[in-house]
C-alpha positions as a Python dict, from the first residue, in 0.01 Angstrom:
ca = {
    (1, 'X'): (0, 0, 0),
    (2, 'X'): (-33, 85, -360),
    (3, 'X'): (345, 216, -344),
    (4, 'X'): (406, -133, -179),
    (5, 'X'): (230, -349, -443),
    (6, 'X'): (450, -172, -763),
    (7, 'X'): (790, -197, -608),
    (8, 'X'): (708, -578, -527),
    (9, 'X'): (525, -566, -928),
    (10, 'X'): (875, -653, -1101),
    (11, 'X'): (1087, -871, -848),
    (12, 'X'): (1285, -1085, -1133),
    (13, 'X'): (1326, -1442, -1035),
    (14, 'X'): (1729, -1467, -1144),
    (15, 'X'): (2064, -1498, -937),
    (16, 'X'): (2111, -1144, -785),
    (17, 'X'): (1920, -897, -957),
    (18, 'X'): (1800, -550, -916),
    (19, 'X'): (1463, -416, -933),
    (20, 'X'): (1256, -141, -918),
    (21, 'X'): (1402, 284, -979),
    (22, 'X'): (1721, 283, -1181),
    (23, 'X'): (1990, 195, -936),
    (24, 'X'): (2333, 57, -1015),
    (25, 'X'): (2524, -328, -791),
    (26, 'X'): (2868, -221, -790),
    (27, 'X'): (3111, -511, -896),
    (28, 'X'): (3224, -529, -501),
    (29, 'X'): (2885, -595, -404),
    (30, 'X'): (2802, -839, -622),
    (31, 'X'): (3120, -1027, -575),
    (32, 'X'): (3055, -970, -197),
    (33, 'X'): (2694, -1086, -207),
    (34, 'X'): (2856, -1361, -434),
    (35, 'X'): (3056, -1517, -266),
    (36, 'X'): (2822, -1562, 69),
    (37, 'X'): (2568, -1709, -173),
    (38, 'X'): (2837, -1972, -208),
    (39, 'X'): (2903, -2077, 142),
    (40, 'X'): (2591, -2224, 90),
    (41, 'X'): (2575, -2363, -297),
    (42, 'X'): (2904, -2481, -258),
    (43, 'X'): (2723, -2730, 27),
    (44, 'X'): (2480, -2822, -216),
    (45, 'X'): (2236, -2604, -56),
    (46, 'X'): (1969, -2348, -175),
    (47, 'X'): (1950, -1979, -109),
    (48, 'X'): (1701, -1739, -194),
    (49, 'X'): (1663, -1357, -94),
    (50, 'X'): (1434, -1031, -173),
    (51, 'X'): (1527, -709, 1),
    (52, 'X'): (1397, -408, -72),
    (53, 'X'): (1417, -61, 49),
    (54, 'X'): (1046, 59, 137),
    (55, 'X'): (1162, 401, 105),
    (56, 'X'): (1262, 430, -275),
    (57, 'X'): (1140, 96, -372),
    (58, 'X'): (1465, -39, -485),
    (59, 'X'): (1518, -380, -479),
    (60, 'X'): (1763, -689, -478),
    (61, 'X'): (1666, -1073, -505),
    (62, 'X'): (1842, -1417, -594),
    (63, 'X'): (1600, -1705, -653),
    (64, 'X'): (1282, -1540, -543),
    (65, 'X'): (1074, -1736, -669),
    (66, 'X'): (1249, -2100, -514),
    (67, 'X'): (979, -2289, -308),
    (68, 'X'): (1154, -2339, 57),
    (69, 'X'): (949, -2463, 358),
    (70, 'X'): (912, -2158, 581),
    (71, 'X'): (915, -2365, 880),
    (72, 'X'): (760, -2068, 1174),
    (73, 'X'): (909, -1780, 953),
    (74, 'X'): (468, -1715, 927),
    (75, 'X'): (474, -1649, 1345),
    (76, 'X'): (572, -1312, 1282),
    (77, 'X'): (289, -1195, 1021),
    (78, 'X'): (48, -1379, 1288),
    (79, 'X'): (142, -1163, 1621),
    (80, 'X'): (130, -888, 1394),
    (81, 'X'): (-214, -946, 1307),
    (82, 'X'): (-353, -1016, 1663),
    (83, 'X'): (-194, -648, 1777),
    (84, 'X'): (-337, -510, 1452),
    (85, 'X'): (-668, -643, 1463),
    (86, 'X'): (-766, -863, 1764),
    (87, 'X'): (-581, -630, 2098),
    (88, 'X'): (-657, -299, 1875),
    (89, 'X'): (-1018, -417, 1855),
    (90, 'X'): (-1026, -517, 2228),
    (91, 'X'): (-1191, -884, 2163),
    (92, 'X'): (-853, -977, 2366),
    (93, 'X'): (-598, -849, 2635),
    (94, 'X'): (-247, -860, 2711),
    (95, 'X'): (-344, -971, 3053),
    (96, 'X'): (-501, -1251, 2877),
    (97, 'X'): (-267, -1346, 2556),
    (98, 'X'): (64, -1145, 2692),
    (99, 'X'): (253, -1445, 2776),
    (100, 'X'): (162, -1626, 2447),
    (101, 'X'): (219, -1373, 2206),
    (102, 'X'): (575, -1301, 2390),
    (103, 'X'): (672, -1702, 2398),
    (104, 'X'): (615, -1733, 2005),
    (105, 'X'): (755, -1400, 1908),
    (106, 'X'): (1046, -1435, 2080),
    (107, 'X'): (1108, -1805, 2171),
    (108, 'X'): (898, -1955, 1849),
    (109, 'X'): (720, -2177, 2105),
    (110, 'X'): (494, -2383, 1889),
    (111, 'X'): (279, -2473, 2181),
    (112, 'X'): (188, -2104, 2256),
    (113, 'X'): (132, -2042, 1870),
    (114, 'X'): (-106, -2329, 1841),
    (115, 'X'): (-251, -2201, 2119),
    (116, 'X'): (-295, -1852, 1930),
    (117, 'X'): (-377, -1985, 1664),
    (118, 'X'): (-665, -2212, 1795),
    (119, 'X'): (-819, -1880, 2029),
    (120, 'X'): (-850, -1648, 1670),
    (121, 'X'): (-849, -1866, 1443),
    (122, 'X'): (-769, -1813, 1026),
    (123, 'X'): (-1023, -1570, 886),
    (124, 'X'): (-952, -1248, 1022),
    (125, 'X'): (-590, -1321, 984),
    (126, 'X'): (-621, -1390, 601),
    (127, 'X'): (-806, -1065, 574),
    (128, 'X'): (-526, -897, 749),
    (129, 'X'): (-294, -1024, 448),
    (130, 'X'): (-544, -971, 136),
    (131, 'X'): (-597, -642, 205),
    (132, 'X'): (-259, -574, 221),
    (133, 'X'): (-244, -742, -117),
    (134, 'X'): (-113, -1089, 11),
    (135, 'X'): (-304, -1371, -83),
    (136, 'X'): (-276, -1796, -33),
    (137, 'X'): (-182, -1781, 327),
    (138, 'X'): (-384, -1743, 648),
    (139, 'X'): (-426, -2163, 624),
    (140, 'X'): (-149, -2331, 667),
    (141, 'X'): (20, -2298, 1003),
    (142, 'X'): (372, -2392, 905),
    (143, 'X'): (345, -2282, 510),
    (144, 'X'): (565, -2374, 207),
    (145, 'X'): (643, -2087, 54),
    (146, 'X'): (982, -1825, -150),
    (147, 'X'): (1134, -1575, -67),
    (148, 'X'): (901, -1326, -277),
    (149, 'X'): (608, -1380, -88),
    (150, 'X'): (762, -1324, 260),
    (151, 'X'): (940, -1017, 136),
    (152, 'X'): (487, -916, 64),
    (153, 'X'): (440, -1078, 400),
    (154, 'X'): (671, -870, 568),
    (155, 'X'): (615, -570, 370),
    (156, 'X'): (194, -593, 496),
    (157, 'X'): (316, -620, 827),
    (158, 'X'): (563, -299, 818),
    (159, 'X'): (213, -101, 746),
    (160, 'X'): (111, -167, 1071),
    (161, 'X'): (488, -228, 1271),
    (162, 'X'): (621, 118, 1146),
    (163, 'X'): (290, 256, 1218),
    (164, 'X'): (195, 444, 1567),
    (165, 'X'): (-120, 270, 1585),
    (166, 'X'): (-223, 127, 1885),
    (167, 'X'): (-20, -189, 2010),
    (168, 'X'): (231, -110, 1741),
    (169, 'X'): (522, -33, 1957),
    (170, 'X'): (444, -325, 2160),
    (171, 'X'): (521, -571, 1830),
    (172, 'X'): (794, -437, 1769),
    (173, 'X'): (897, -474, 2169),
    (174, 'X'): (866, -864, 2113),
    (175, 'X'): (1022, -892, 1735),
    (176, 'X'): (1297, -720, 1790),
    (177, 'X'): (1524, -942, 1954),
    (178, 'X'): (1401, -1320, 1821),
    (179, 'X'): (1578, -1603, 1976),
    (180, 'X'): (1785, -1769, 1668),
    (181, 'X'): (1727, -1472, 1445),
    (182, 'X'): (2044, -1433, 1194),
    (183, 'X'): (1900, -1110, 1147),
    (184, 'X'): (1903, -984, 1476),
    (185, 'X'): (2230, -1131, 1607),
    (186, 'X'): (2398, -998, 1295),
    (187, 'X'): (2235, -638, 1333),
    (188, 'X'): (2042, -594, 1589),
    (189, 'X'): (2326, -451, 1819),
    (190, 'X'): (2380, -158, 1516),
    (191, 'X'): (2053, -79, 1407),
    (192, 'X'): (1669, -176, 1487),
    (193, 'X'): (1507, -531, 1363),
    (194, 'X'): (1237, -639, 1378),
    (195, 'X'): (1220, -1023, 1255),
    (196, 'X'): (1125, -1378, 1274),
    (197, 'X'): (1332, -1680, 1186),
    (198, 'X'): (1196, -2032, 1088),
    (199, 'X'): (1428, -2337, 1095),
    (200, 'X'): (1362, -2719, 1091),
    (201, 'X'): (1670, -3003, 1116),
    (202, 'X'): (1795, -3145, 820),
    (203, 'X'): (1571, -3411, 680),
    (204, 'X'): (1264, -3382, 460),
    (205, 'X'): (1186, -3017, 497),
    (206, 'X'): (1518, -2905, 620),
    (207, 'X'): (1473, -2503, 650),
    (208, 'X'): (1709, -2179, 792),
    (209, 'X'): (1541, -1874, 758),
    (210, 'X'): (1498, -1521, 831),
    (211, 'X'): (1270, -1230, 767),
    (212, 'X'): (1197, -914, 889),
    (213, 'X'): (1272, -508, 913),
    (214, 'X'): (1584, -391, 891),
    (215, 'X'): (1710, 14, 924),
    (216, 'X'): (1996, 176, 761),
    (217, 'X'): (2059, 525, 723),
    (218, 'X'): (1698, 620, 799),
    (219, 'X'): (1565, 365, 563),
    (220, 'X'): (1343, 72, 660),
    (221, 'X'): (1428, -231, 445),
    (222, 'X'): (1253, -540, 389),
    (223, 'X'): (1437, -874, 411),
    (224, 'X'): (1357, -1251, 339),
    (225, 'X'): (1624, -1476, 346),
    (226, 'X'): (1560, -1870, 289),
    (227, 'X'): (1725, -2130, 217),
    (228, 'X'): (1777, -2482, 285),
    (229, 'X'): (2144, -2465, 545),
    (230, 'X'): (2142, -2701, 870),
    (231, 'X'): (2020, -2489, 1144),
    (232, 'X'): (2231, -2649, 1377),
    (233, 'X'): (2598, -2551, 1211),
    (234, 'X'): (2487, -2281, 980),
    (235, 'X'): (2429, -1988, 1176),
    (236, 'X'): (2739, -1828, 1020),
    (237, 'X'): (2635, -1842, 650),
    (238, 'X'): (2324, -1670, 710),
    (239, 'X'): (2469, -1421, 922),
    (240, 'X'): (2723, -1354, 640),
    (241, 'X'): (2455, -1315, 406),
    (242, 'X'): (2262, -1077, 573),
    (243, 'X'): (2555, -852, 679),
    (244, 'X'): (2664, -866, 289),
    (245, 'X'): (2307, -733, 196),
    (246, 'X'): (2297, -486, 474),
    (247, 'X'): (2660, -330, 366),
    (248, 'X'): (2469, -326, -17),
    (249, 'X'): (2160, -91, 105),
    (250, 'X'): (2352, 253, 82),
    (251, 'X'): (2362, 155, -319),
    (252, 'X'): (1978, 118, -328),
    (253, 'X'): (1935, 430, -135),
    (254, 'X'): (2064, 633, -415),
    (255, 'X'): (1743, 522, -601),
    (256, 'X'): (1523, 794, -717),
    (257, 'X'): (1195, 657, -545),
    (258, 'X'): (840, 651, -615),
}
């Protein structure tokens, strides 16, 4: 955890920058990473991103700091918690939650995550973030929030997903294969993901996002992509963007580390 909280310490908030150990964006990259930024600002759309490589603590983000409606992006840091905390602890079963926790992991069935939601409530969840040094969630269901703070999100939950504590493996049975995950369409059939997506239609809080755990080359990488593309046509931008920052990771792996 303190490893975790300095290589999130310096995230920069400009258009593709690196943080973190000396590490060097070829020009291809960056022209890669580019030019999928622009299938979406060339749309008039935004798009924000943090990955980093939890292995040498090298880093890449665009925007970070852009507020984006996370739409149920904040499903997968709850599920994470109840197998953490609540199934760990035995106040709960899978004979009693199993179906739940699988519909809103995997299908993001709002019903079934309200339902979660109501049974355990916000408190022991919001602990389960602060003291994995993430505070100003735990509230909010359905959370505004940048692509920063779900690359922390998702980097407190890979302390307990890439864990073999108890209930561990079966979190990462139901996030690694999320229905409308970008992530997992793009990668999943190459390398192991664990992620959730959030989307909501275009109108007032129109959202396409995806976060999660990527591997590469024996590395497990953050990433948090948002932005603001029509879920219903853009599945192909995100995908592009992801696969453009997965072929980048070799580069950050040549980082020197913490």
């Amino acid at each position: 955890l303190s490893n975790l909280n300095r290589m999130l310490g310096g995230v920069p908030g400009g258009v593709i920058e690196s943080f973190g150990p000396s590490w060097s964006l070829s020009g291809d990259r960056y022209e890669f990473i580019s030019s999928a930024l622009h299938t979406f600002w060339d749309d008039g759309q935004d798009a924000s991103f943090v990955v980093l490589d939890l292995a040498t603590g090298a880093g890449l983000a665009s925007d970070a700091y852009r507020a984006n409606y996370a739409a149920s992006c904040l499903k997968g840091a709850y599920v994470t918690y109840i197998c953490c905390d609540e199934l760990a602890a035995g106040t709960t079963s899978l004979d009693e939650i199993g179906w739940q926790m699988d519909e809103t992991a995997v299908w993001s069935n709002n019903d079934t995550y309200g339902w979660l939601w109501d049974r355990f409530g916000t408190g022991r969840f919001t602990a389960f973030l602060s003291c994995r040094g993430v505070s100003g969630y735990g509230e909010v269901r359905y959370p505004w929030t940048c692509a920063f703070d779900m690359a922390r999100i998702w980097g407190a939950n890979a302390t307990f997903l890439l864990s073999d504590a108890p209930y561990a493996d079966y979190a990462r049975s139901i996030l690694d294969h999320g229905f409308f995950s970008a992530i997992s369409y793009e990668l999943g059939g190459t390398t192991s993901v664990y992620s959730k997506p959030g989307w909501y239609p275009p109108g007032g809080m129109t959202a396409y996002n995806d976060c999660g755990i990527v591997w590469r080359d024996g590395h497990p990488f953050v990433v948090a992509v948002l932005t603001t593309a029509n879920c219903d046509s853009d599945e192909w931008k995100l995908r592009g963007l992801v696969r453009a920052l997965y072929d980048t990771m070799p580069e950050m792996e040549s980082a020197s580390g913490f």
